[in-house]
C-alpha positions as CSV (number, residue, x, y, z in Angstrom):
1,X,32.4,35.6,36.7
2,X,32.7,38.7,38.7
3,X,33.3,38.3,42.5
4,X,32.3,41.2,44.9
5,X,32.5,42.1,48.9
6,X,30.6,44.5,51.0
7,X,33.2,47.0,53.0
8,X,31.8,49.0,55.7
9,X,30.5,52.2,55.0
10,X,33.6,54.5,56.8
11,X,34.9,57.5,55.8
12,X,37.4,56.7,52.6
13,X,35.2,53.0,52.3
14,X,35.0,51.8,48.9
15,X,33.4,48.8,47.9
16,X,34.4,47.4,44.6
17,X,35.0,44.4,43.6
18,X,35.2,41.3,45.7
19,X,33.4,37.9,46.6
20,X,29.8,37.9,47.0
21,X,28.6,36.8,50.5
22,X,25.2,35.4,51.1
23,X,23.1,35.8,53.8
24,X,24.1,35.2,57.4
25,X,23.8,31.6,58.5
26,X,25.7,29.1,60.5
27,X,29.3,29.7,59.6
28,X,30.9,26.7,57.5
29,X,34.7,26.2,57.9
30,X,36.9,28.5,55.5
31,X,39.1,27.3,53.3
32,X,41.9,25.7,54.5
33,X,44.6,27.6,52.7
34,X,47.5,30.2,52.7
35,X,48.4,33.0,50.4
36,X,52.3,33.7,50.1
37,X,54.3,35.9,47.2
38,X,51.3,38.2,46.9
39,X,52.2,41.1,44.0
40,X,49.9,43.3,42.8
41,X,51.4,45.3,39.9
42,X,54.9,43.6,39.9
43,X,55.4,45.3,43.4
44,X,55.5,49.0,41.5
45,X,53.4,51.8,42.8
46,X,50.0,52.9,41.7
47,X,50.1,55.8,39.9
48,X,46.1,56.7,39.2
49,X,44.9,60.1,37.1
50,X,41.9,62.5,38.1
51,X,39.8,61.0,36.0
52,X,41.9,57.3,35.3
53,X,40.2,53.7,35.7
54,X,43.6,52.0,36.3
55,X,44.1,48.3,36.0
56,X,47.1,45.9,37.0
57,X,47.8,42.6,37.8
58,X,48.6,40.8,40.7
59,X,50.3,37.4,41.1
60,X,50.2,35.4,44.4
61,X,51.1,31.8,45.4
62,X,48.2,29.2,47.5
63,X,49.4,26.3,49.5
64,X,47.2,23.7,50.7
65,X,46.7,20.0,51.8
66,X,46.5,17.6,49.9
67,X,43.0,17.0,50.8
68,X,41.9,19.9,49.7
69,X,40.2,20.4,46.3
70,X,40.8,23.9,44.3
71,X,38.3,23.3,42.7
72,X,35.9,23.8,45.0
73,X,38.1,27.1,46.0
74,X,37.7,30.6,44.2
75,X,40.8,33.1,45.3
76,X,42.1,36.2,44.6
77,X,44.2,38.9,45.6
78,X,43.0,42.3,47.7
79,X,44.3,45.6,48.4
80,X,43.4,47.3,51.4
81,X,44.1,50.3,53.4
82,X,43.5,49.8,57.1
83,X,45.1,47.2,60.2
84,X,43.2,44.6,58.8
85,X,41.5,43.3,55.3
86,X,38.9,41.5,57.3
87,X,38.1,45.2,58.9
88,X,39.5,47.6,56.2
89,X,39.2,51.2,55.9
90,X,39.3,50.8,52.3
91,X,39.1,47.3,50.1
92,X,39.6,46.8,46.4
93,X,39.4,43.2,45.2
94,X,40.0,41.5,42.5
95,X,37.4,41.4,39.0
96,X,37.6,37.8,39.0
97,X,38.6,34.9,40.7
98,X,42.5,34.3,39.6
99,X,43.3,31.9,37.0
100,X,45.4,29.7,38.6
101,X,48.2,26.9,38.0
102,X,48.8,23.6,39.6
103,X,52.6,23.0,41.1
104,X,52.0,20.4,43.2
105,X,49.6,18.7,45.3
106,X,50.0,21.3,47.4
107,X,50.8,24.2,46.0
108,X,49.0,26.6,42.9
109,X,50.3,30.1,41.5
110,X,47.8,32.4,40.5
111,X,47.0,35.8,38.7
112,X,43.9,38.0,38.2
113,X,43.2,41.3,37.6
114,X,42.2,44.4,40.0
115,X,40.2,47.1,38.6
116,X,40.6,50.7,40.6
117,X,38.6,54.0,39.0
118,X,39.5,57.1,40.5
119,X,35.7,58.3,41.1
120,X,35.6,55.7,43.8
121,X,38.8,56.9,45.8
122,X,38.6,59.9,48.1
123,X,41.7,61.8,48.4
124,X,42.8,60.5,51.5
125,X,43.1,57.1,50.0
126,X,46.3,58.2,48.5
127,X,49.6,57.0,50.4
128,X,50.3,52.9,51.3
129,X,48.2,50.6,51.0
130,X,48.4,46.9,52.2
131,X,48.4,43.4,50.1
132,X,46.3,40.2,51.3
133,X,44.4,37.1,50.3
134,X,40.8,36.2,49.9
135,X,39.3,32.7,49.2
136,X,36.2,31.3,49.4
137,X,34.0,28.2,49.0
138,X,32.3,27.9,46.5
139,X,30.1,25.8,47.9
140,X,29.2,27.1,51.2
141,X,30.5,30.4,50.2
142,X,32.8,30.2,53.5
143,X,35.4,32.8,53.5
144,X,39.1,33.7,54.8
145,X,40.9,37.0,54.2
146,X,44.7,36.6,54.8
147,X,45.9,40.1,55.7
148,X,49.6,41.5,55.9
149,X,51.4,40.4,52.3
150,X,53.3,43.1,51.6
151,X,52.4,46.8,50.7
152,X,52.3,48.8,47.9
153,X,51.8,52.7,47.1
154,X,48.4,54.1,45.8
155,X,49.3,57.4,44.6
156,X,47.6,60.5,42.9
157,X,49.0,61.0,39.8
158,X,50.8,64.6,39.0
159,X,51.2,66.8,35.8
160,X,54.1,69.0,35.4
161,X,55.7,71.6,32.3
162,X,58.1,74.0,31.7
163,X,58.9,76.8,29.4
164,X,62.4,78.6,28.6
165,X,62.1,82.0,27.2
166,X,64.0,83.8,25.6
167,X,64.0,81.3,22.9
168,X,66.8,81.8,21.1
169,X,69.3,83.5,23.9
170,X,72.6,84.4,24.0
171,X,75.6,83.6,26.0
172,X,76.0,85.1,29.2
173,X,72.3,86.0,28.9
174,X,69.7,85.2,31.8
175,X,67.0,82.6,30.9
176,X,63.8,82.4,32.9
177,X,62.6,79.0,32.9
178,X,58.3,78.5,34.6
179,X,56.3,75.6,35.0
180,X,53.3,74.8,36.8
181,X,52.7,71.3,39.1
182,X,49.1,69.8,40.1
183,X,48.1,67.2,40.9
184,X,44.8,65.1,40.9
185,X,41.6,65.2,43.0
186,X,39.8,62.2,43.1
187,X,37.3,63.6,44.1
188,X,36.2,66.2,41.9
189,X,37.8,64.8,38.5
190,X,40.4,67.4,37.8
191,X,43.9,68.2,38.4
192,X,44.3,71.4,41.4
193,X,47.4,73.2,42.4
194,X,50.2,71.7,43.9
195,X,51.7,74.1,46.4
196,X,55.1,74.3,48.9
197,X,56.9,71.5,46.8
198,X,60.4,70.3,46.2
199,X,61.1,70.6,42.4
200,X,64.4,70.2,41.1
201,X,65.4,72.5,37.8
202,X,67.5,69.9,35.6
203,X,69.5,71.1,32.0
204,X,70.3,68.4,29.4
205,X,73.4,69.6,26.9
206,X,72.3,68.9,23.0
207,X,73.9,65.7,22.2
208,X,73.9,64.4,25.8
209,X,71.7,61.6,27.2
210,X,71.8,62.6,30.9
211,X,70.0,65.4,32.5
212,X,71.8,67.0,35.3
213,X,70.2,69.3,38.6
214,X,70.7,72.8,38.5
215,X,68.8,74.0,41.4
216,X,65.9,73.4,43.0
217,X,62.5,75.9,43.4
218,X,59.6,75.3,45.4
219,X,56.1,75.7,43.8
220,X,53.9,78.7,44.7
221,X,50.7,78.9,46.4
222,X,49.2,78.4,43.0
223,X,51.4,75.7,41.6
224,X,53.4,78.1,39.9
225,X,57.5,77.4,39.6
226,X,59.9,80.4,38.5
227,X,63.7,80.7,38.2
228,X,66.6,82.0,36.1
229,X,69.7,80.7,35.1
230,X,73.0,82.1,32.7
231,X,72.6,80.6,29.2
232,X,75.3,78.4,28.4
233,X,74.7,75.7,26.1
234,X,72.2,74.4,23.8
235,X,70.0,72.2,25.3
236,X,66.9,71.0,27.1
237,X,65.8,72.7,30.8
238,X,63.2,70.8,32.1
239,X,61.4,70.6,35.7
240,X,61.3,67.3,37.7
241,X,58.9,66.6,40.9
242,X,60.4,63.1,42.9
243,X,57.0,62.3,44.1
244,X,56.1,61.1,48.0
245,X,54.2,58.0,49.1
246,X,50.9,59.4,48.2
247,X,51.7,61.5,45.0
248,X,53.8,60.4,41.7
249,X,56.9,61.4,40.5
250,X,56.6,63.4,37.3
251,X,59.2,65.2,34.8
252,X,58.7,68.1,32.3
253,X,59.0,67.4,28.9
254,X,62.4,69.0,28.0
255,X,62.1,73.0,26.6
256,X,64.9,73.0,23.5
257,X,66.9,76.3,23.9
258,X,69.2,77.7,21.3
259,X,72.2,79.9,22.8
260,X,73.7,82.2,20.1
């Protein structure tokens, strides 16, 4: 069974999927529980493509009295952006109620799945995002949203390369090693130019494991990343971009260089 929510229609709101609230009566009693351990893709960031539907699980822990029948209980786990996820900014919820396992009495852990597609995420959605709880009747559809679990980065993935040239070079000889970095817009489907960043120039020796910084060069206004070094060795030059809260860490694949 899919469960959905309604978010409010702000700037950067997206409504996806959640519990399904019926129409406005007399409000029941929510569910008398509490979410705890809440960990939606084993705590590691969101990395999400222009064009990616990205989907991870999340784990999370419900206590409860005794009294009270989980049966009669559909949870899950959200991710929202926003002070609250009973007023969010933005809300993504779970596809399905969790599948959960009995501890004790009091006590079930849980997983289910959260579905996020990149069409539905404006640009601005990018950076950290908090966890939380939802549970509701099933009943009398009564709900409570547990806010505050923890937090998690939602970032816009990144694309990076690098070329070497001369291929082969000699010793002594300078090698000019470009690249290019963008990164994805949600919003339009397509990866743009990723300008005035930090990217570190790194050199791996043939037969070695370990790549090692050489320098560091900041990309152009058009993405564009240019240096030179002194040939050496043989080996792999390769550009690598740490990432921030809202965009991914990426690496090059290494360019093979032969130094005669």
């Amino acid at each position: 069974m899919r469960i959905r929510a309604t978010v409010a229609a702000v700037s950067g709101a997206l409504a996806l999927s959640a519990f399904a609230v019926p129409a406005a009566h007399a409000a029941p009693a929510a569910p008398n529980v509490t979410f705890s351990n809440v960990k939606v893709n084993s705590g590691k960031a969101i990395s999400i493509g222009a064009t990616s539907t990205v989907r991870v699980t999340a784990t999370y822990t419900v206590t409860h009295p005794a009294t009270v029948s989980m049966a009669n209980v559909n949870t899950g786990p959200l991710l929202y952006r926003g002070t609250s996820a009973s007023d969010p900014d933005t809300l993504v919820g779970s596809d399905a109620p969790g599948t959960c396992d009995t501890v004790n009495s009091t006590t079930v852990n849980c997983s289910a799945t959260i579905t996020i597609p990149a069409d539905e995420l404006w640009n601005s959605d990018a950076g950290t995002w908090k966890q939380g709880g939802i549970a509701q009747d099933k009943t009398t559809h009564a709900e409570k949203r547990q806010s505050d679990l923890g937090t998690l980065p939602v970032r816009r993935a990144t694309k990076l390369t690098a070329d070497a040239a001369p291929e082969p070079v000699k010793k002594g000889a300078t090698l000019t090693v470009t690249g290019k970095l963008t990164r994805a817009d949600w919003e339009h489907g397509t990866y743009n130019v990723f300008s005035s960043q930090s990217v570190q120039l790194q050199f791996r020796k043939a037969g070695s494991t370990a790549y090692t910084t050489v320098k560091t060069v900041t990309s152009s206004s058009t993405g564009a990343l240019k240096t030179t070094v002194t040939a050496g060795y043989d080996g792999y030059y390769r550009f690598t971009y740490a990432g921030s809260t809202s965009s991914a860490p990426v690496s090059a694949a290494g360019d093979y260089v032969d130094v005669q």
